[in-house]
PDB file of N, CA, C, O and CB in Angstrom:
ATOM      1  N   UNK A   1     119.208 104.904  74.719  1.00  0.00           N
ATOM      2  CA  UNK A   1     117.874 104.589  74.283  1.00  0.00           C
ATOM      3  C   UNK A   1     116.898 104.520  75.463  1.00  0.00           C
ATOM      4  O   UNK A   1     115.734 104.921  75.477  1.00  0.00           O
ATOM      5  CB  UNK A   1     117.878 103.282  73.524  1.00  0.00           C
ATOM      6  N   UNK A   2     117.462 104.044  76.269  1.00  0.00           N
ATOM      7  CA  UNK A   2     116.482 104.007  77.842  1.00  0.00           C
ATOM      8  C   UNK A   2     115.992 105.137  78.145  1.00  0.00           C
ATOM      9  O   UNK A   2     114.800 105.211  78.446  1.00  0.00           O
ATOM     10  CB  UNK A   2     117.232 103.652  79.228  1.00  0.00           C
ATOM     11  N   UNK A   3     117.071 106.625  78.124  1.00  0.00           N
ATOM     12  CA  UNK A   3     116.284 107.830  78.475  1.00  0.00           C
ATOM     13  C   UNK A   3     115.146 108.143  77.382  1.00  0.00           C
ATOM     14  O   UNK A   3     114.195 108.916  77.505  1.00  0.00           O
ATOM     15  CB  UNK A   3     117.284 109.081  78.609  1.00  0.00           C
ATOM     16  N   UNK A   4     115.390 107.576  76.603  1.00  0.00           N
ATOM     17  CA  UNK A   4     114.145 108.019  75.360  1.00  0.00           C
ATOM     18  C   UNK A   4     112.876 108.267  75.870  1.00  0.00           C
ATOM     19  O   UNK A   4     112.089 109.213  75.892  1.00  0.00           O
ATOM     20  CB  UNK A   4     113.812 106.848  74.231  1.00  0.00           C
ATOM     21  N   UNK A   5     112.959 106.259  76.576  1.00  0.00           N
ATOM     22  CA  UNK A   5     111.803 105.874  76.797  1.00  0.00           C
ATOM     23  C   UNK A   5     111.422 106.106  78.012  1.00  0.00           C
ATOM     24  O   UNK A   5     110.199 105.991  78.098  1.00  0.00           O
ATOM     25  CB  UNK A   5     111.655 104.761  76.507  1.00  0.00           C
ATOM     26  N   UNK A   6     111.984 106.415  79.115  1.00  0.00           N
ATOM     27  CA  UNK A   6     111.705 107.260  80.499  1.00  0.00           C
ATOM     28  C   UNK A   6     111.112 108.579  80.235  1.00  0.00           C
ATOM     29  O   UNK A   6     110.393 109.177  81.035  1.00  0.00           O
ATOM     30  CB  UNK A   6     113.061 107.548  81.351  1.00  0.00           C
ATOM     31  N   UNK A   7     111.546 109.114  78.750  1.00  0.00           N
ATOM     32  CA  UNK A   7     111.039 110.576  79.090  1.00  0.00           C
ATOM     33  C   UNK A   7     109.674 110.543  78.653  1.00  0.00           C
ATOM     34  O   UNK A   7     108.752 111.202  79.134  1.00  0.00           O
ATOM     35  CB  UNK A   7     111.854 111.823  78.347  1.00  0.00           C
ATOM     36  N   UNK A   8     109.589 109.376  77.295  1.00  0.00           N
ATOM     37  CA  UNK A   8     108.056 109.113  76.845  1.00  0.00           C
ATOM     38  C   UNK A   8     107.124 108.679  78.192  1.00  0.00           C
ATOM     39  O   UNK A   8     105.909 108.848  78.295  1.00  0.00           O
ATOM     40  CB  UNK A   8     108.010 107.751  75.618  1.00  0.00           C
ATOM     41  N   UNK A   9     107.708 108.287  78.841  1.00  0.00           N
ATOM     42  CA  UNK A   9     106.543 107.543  80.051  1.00  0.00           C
ATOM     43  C   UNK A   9     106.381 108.514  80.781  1.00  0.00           C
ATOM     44  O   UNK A   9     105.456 108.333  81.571  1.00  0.00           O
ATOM     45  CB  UNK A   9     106.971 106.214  81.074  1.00  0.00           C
ATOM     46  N   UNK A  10     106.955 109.633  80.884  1.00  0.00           N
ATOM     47  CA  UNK A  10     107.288 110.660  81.971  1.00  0.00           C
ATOM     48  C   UNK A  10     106.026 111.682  81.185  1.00  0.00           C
ATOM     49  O   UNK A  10     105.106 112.111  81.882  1.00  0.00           O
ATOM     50  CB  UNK A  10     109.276 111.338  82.061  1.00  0.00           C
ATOM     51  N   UNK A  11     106.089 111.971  79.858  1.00  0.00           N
ATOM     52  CA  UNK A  11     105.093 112.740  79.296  1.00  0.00           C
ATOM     53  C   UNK A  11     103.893 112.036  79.074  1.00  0.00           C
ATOM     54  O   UNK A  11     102.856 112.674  78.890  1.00  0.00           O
ATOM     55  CB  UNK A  11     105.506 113.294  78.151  1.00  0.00           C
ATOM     56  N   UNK A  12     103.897 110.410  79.065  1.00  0.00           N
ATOM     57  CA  UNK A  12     102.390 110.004  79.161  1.00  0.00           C
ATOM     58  C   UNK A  12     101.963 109.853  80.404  1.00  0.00           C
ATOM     59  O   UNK A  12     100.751 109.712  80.571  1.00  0.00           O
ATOM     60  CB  UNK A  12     102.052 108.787  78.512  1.00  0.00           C
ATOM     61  N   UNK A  13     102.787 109.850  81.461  1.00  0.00           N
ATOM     62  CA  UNK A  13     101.850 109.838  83.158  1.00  0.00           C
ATOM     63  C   UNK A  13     101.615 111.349  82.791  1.00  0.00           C
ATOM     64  O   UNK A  13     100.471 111.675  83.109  1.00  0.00           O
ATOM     65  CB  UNK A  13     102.936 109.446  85.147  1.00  0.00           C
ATOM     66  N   UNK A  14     102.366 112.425  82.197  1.00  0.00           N
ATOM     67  CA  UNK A  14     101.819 114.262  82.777  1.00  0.00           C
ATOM     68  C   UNK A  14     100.477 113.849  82.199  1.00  0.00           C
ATOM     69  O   UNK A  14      99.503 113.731  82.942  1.00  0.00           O
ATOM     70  CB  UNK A  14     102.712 116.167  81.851  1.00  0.00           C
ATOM     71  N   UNK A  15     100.417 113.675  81.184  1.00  0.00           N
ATOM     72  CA  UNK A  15      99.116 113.746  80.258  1.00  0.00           C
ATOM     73  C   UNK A  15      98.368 113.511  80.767  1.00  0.00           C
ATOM     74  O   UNK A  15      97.540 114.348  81.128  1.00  0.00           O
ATOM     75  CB  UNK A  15      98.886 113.124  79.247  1.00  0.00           C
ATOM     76  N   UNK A  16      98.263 111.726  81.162  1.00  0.00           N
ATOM     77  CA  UNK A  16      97.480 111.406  81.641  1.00  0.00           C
ATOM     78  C   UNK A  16      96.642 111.789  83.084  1.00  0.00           C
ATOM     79  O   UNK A  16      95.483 111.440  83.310  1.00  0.00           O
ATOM     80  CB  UNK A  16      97.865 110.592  81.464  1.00  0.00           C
ATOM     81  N   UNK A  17      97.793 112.861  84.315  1.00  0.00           N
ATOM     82  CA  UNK A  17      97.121 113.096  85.327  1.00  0.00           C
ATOM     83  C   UNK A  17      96.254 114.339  84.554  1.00  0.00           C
ATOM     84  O   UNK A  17      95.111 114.611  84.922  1.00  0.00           O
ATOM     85  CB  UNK A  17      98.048 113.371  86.688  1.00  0.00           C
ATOM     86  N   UNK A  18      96.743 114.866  83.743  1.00  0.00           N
ATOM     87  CA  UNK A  18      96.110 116.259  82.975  1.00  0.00           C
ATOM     88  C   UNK A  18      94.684 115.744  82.559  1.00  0.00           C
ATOM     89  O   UNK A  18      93.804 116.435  82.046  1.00  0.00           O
ATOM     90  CB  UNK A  18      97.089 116.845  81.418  1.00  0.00           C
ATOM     91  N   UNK A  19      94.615 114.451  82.860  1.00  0.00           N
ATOM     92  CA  UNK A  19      92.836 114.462  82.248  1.00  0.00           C
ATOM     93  C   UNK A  19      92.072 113.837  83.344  1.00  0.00           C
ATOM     94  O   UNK A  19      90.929 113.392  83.241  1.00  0.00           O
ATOM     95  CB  UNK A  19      92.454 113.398  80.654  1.00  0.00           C
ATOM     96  N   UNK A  20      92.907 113.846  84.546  1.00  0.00           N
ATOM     97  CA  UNK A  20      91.943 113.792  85.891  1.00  0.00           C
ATOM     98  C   UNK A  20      91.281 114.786  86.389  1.00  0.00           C
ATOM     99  O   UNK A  20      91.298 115.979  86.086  1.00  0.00           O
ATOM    100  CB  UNK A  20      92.549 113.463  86.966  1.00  0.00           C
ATOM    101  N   UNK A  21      90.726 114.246  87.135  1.00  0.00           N
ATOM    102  CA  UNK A  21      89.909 115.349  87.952  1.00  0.00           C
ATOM    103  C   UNK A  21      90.859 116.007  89.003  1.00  0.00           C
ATOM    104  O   UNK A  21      91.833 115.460  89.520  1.00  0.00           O
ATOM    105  CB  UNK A  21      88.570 114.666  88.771  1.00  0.00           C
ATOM    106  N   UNK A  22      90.392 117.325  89.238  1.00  0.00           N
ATOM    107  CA  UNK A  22      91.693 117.831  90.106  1.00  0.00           C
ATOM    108  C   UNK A  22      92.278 117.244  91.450  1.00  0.00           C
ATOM    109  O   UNK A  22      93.407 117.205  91.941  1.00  0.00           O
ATOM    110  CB  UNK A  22      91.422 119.158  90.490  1.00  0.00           C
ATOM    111  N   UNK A  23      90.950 116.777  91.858  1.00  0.00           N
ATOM    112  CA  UNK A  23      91.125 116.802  93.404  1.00  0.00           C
ATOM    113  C   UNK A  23      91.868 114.921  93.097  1.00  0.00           C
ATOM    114  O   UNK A  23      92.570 114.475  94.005  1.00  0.00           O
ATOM    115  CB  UNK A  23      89.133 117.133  94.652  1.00  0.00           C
ATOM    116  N   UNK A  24      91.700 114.298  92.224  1.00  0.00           N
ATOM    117  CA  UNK A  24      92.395 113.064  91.895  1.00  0.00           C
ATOM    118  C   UNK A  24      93.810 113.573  91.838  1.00  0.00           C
ATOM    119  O   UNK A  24      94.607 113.035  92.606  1.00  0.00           O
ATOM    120  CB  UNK A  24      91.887 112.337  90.515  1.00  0.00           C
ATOM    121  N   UNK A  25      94.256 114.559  91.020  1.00  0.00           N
ATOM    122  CA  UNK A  25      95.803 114.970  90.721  1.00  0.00           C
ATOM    123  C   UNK A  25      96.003 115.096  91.947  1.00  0.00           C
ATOM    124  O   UNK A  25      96.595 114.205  92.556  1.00  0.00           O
ATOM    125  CB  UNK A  25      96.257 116.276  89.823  1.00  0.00           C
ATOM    126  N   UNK A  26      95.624 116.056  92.484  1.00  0.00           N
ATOM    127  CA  UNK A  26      96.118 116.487  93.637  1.00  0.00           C
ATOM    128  C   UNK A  26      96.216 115.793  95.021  1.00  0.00           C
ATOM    129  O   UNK A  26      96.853 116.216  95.986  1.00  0.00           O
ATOM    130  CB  UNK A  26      95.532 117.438  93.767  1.00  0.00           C
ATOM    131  N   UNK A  27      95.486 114.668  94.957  1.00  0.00           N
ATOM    132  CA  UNK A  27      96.411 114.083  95.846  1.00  0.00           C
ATOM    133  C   UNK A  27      97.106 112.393  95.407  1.00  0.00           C
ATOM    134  O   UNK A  27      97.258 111.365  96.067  1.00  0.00           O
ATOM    135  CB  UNK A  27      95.536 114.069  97.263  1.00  0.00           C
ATOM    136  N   UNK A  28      97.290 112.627  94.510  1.00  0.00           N
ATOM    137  CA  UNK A  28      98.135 111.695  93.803  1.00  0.00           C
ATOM    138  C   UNK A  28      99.290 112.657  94.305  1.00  0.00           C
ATOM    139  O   UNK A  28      99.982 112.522  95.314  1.00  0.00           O
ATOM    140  CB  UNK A  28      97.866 111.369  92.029  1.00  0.00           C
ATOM    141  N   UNK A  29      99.332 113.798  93.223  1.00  0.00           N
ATOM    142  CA  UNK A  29     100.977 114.856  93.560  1.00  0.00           C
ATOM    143  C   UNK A  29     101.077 114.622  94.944  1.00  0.00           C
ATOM    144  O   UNK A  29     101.927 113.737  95.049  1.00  0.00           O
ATOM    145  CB  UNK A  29     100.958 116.891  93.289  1.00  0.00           C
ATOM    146  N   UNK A  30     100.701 114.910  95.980  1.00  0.00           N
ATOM    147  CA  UNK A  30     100.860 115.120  97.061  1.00  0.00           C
ATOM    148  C   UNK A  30     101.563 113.959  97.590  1.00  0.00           C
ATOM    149  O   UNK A  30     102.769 113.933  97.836  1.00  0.00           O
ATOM    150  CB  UNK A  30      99.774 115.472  97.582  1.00  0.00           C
ATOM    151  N   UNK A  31     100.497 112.717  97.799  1.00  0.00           N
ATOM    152  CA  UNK A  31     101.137 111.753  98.343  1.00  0.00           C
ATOM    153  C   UNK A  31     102.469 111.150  97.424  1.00  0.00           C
ATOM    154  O   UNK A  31     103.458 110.732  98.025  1.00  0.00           O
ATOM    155  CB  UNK A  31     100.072 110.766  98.625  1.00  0.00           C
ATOM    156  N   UNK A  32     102.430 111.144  96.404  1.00  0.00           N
ATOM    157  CA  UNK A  32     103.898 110.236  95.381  1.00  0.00           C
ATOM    158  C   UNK A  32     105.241 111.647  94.957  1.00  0.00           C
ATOM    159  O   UNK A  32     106.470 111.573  94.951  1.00  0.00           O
ATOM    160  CB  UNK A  32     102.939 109.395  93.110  1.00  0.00           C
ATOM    161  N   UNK A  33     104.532 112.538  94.723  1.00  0.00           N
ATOM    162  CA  UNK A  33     105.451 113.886  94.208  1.00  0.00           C
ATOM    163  C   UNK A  33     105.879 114.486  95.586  1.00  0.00           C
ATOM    164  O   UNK A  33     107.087 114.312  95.744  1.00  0.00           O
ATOM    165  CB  UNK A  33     104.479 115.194  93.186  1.00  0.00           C
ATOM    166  N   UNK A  34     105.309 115.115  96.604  1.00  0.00           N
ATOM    167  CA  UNK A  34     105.602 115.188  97.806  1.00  0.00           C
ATOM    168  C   UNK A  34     105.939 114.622  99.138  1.00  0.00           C
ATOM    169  O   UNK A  34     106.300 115.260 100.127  1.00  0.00           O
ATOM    170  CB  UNK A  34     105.132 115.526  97.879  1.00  0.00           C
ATOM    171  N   UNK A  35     105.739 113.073  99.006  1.00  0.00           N
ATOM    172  CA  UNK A  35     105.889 112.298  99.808  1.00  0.00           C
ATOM    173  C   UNK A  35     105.197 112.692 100.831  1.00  0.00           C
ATOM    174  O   UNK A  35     105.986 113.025 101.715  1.00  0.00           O
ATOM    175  CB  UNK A  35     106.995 112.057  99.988  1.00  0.00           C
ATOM    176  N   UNK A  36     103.685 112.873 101.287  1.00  0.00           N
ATOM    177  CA  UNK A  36     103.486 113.105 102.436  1.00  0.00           C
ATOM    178  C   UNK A  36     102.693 112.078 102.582  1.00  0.00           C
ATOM    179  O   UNK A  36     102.318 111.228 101.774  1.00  0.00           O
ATOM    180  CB  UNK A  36     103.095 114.307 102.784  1.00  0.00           C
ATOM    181  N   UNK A  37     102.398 112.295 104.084  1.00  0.00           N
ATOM    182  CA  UNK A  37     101.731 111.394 104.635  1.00  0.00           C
ATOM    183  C   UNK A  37     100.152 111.412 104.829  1.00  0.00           C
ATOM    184  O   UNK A  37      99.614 112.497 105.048  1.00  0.00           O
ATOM    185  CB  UNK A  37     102.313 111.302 105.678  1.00  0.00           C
ATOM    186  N   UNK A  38      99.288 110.094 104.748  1.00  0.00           N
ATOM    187  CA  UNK A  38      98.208 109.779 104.639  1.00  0.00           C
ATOM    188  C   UNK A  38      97.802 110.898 106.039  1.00  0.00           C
ATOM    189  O   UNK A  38      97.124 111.838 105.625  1.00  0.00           O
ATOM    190  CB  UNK A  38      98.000 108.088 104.598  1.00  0.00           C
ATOM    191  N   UNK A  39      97.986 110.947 107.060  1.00  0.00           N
ATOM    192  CA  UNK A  39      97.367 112.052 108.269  1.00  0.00           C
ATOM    193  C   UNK A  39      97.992 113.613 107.554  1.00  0.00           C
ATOM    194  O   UNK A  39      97.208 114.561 107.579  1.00  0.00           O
ATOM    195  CB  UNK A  39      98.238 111.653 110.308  1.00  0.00           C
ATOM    196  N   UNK A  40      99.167 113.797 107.034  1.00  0.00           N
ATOM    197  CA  UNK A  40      99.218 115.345 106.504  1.00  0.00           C
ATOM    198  C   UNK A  40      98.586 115.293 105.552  1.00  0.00           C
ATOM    199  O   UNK A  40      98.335 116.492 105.433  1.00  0.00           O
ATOM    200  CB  UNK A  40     100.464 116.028 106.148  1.00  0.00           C
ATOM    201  N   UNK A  41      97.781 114.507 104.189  1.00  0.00           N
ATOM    202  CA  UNK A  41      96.958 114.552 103.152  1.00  0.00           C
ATOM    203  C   UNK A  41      95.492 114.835 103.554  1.00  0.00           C
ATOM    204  O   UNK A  41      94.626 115.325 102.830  1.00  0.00           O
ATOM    205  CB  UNK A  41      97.102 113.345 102.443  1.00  0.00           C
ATOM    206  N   UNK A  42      95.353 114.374 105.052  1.00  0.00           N
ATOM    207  CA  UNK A  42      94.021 114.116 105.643  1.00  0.00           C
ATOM    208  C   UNK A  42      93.761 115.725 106.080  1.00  0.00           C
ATOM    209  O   UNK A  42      92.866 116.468 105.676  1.00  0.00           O
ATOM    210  CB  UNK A  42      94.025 112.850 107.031  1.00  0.00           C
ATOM    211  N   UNK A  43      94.947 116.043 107.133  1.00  0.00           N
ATOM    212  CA  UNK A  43      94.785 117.662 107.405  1.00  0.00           C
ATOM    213  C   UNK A  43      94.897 118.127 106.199  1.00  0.00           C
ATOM    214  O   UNK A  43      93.820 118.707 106.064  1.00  0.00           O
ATOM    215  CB  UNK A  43      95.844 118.427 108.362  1.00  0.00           C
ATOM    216  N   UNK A  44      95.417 118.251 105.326  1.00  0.00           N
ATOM    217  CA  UNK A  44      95.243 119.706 104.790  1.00  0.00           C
ATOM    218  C   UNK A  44      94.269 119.901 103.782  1.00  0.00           C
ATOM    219  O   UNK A  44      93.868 120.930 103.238  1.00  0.00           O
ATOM    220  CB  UNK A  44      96.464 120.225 104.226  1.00  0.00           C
ATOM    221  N   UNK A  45      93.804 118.053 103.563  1.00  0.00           N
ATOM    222  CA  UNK A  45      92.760 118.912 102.831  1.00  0.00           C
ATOM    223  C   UNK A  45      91.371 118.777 103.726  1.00  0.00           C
ATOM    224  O   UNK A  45      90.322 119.357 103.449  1.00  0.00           O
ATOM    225  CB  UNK A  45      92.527 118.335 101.155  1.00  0.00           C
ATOM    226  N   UNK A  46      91.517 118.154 104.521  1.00  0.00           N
ATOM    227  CA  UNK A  46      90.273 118.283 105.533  1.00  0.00           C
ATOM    228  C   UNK A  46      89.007 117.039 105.583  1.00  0.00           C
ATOM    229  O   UNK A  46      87.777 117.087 105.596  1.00  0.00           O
ATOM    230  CB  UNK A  46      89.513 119.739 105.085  1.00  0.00           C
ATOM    231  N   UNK A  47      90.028 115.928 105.602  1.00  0.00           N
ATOM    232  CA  UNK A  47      88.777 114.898 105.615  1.00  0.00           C
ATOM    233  C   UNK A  47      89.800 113.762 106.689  1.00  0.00           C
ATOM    234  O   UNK A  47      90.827 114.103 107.277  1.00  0.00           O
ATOM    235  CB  UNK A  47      88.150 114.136 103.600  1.00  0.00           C
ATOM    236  N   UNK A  48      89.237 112.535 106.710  1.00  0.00           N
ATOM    237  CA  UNK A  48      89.970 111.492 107.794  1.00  0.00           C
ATOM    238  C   UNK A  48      90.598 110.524 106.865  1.00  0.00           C
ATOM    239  O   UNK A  48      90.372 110.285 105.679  1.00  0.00           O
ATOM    240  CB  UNK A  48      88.870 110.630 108.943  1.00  0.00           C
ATOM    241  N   UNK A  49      91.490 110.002 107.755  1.00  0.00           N
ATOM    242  CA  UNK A  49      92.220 108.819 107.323  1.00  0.00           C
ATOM    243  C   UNK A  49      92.100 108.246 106.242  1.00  0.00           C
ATOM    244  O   UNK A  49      92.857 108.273 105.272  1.00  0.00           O
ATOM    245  CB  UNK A  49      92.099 107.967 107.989  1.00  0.00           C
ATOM    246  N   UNK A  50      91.215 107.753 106.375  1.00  0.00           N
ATOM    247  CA  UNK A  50      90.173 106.880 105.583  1.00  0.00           C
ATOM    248  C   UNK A  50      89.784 107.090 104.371  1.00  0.00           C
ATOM    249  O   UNK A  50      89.832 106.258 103.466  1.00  0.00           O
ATOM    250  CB  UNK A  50      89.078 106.827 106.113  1.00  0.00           C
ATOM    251  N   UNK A  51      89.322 108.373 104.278  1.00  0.00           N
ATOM    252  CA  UNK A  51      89.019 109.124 103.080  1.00  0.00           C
ATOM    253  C   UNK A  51      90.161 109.113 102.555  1.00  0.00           C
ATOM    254  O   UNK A  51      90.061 108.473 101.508  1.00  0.00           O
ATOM    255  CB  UNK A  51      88.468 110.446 103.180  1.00  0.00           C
ATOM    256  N   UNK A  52      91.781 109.670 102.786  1.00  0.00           N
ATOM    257  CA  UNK A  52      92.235 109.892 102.157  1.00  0.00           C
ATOM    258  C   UNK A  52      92.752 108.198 101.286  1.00  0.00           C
ATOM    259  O   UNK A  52      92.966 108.094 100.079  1.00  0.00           O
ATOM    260  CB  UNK A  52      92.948 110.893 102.786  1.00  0.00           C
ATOM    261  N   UNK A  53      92.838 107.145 102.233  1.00  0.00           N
ATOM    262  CA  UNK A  53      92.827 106.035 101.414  1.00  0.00           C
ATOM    263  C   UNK A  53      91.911 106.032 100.541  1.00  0.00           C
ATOM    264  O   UNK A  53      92.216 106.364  99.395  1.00  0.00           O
ATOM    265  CB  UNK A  53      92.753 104.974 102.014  1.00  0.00           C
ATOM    266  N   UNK A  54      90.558 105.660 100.847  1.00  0.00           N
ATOM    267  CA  UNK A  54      89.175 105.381  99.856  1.00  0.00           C
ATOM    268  C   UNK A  54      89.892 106.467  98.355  1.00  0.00           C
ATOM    269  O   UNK A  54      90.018 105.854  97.295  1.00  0.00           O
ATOM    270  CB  UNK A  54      87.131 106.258 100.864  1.00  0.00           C
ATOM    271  N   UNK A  55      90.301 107.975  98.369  1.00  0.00           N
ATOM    272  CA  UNK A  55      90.508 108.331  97.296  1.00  0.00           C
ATOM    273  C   UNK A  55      91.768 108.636  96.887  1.00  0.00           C
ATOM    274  O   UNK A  55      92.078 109.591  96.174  1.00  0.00           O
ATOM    275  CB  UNK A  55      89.839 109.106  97.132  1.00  0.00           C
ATOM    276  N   UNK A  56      92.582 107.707  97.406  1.00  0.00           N
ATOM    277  CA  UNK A  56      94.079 107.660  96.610  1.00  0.00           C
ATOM    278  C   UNK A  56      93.803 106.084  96.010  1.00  0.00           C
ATOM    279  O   UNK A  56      94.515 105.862  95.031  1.00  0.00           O
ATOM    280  CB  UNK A  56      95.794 107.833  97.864  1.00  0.00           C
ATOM    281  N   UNK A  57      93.034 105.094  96.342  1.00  0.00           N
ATOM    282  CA  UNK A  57      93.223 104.222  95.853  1.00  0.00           C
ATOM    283  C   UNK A  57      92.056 104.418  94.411  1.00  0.00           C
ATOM    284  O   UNK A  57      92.207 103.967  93.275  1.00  0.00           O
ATOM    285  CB  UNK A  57      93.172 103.130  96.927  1.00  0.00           C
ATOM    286  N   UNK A  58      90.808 105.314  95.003  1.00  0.00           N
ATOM    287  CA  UNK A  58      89.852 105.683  93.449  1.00  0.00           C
ATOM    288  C   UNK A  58      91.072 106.498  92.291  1.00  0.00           C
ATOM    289  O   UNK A  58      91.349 106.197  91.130  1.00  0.00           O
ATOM    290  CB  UNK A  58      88.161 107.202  93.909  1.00  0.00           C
ATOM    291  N   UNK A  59      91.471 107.330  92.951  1.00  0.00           N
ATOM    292  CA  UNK A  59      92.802 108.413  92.125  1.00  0.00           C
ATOM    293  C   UNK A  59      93.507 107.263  91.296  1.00  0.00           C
ATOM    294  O   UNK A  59      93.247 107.304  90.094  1.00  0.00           O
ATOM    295  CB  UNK A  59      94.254 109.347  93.442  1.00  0.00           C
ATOM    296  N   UNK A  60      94.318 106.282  91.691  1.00  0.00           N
ATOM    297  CA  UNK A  60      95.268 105.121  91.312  1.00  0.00           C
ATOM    298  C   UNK A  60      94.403 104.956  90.428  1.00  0.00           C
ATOM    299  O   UNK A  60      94.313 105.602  89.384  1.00  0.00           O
ATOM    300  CB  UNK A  60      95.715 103.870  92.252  1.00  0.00           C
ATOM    301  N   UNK A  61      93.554 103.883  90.868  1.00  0.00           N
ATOM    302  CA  UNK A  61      92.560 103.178  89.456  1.00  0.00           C
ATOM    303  C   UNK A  61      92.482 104.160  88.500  1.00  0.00           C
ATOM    304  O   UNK A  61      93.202 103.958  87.522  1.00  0.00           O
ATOM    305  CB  UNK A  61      90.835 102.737  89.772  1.00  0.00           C
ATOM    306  N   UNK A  62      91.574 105.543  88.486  1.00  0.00           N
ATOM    307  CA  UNK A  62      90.807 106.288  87.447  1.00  0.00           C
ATOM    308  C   UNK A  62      93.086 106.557  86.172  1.00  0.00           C
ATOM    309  O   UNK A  62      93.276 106.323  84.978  1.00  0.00           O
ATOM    310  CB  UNK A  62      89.531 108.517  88.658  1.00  0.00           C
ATOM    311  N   UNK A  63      93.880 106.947  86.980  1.00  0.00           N
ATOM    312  CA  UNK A  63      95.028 106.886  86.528  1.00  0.00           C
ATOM    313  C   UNK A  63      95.431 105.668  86.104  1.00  0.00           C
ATOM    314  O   UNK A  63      96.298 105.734  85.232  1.00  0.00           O
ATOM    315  CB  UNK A  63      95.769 107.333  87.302  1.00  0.00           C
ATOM    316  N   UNK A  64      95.151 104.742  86.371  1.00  0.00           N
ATOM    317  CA  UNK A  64      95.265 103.412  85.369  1.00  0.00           C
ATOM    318  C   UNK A  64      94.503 103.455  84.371  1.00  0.00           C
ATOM    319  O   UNK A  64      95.105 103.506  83.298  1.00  0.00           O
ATOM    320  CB  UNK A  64      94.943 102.124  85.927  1.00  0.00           C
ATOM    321  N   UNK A  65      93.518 103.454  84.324  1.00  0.00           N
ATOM    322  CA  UNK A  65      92.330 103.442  83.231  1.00  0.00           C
ATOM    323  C   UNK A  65      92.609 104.585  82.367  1.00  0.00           C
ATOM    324  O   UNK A  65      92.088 104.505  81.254  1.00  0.00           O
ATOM    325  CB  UNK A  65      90.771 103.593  83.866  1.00  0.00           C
ATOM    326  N   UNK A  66      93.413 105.797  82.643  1.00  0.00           N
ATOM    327  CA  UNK A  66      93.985 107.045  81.586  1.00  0.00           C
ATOM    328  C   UNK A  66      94.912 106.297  80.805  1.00  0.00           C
ATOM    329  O   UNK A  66      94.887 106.203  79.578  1.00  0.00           O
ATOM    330  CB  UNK A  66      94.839 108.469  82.330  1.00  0.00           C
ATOM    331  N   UNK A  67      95.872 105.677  81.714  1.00  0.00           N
ATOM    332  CA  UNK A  67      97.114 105.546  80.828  1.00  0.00           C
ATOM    333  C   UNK A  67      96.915 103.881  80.372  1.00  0.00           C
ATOM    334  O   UNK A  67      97.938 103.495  79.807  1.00  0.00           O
ATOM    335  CB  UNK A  67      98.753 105.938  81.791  1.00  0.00           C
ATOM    336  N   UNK A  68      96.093 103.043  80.453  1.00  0.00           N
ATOM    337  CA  UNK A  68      95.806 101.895  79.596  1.00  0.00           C
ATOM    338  C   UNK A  68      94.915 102.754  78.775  1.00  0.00           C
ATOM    339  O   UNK A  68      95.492 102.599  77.699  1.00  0.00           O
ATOM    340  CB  UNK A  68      95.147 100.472  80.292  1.00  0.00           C
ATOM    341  N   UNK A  69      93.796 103.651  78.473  1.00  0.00           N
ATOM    342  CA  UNK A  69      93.055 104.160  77.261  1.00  0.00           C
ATOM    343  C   UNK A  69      94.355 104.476  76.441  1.00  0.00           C
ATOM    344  O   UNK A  69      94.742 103.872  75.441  1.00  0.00           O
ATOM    345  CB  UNK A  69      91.951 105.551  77.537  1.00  0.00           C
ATOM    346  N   UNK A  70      95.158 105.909  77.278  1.00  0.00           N
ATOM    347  CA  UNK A  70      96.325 106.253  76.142  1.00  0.00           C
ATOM    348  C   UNK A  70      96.736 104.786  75.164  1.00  0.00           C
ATOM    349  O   UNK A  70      96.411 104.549  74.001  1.00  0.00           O
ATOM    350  CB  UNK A  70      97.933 106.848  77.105  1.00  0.00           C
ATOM    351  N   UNK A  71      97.674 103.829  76.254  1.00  0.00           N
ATOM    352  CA  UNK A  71      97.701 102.942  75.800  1.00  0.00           C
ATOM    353  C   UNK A  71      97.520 102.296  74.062  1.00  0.00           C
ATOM    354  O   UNK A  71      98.385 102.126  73.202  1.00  0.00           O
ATOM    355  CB  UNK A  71      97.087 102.714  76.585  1.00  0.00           C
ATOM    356  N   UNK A  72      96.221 102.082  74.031  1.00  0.00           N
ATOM    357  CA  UNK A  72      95.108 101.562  73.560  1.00  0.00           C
ATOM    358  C   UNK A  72      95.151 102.417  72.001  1.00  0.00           C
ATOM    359  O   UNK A  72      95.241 101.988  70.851  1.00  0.00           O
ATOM    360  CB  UNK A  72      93.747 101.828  74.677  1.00  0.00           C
ATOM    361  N   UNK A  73      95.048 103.738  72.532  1.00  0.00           N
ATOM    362  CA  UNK A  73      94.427 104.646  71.325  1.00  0.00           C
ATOM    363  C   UNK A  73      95.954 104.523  70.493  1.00  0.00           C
ATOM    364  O   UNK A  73      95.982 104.355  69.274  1.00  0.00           O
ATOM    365  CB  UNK A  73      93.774 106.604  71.853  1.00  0.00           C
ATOM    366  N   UNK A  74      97.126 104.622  71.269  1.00  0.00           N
ATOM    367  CA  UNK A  74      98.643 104.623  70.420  1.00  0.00           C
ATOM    368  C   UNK A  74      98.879 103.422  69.800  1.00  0.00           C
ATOM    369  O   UNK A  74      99.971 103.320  69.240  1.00  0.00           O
ATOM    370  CB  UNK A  74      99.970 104.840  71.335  1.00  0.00           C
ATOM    371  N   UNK A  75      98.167 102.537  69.761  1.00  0.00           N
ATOM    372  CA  UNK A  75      98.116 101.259  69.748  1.00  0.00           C
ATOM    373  C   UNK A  75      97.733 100.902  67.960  1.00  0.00           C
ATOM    374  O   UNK A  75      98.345 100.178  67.175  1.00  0.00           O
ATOM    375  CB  UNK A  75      96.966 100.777  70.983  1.00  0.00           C
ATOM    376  N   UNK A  76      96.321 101.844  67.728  1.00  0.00           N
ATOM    377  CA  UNK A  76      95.724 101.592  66.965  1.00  0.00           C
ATOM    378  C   UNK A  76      95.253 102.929  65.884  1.00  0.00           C
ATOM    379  O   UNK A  76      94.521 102.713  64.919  1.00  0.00           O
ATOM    380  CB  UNK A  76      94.887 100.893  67.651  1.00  0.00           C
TER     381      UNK A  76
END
């Protein structure tokens, strides 16, 4: 029964990155799916440190707020 529910959570995070904005997916994938690092996220896509924090932590939130709406709407 556990894999059931791993695979349901597994198709509501796809979904939910599917209704981000790209450049949010993409470095969500990057840093959690690829494991890279905050200075290789910074090179390759071409901004500093910093930035790449400021928008992995906006990315996180706007991906919370997908999957509490999903949430919400399955709810009711």
């Amino acid at each position: 029964m556990s894999w059931l529910l791993a695979d349901e959570r597994r198709a509501q995070l796809r979904a939910a990155m599917g209704r981000l904005p790209r450049r949010d997916a993409e470095i969500l994938l990057l840093k959690y799916t690829e494991n890279w690092s905050y200075k290789q996220i910074a090179a390759h896509i071409g901004i500093s440190h910093s930035a790449v924090e400021a928008r992995l932590h906006r990315a996180r939130g706007r991906l919370r707020d997908e999957l509490t709406a999903a949430a919400v709407v399955e709810m009711t």
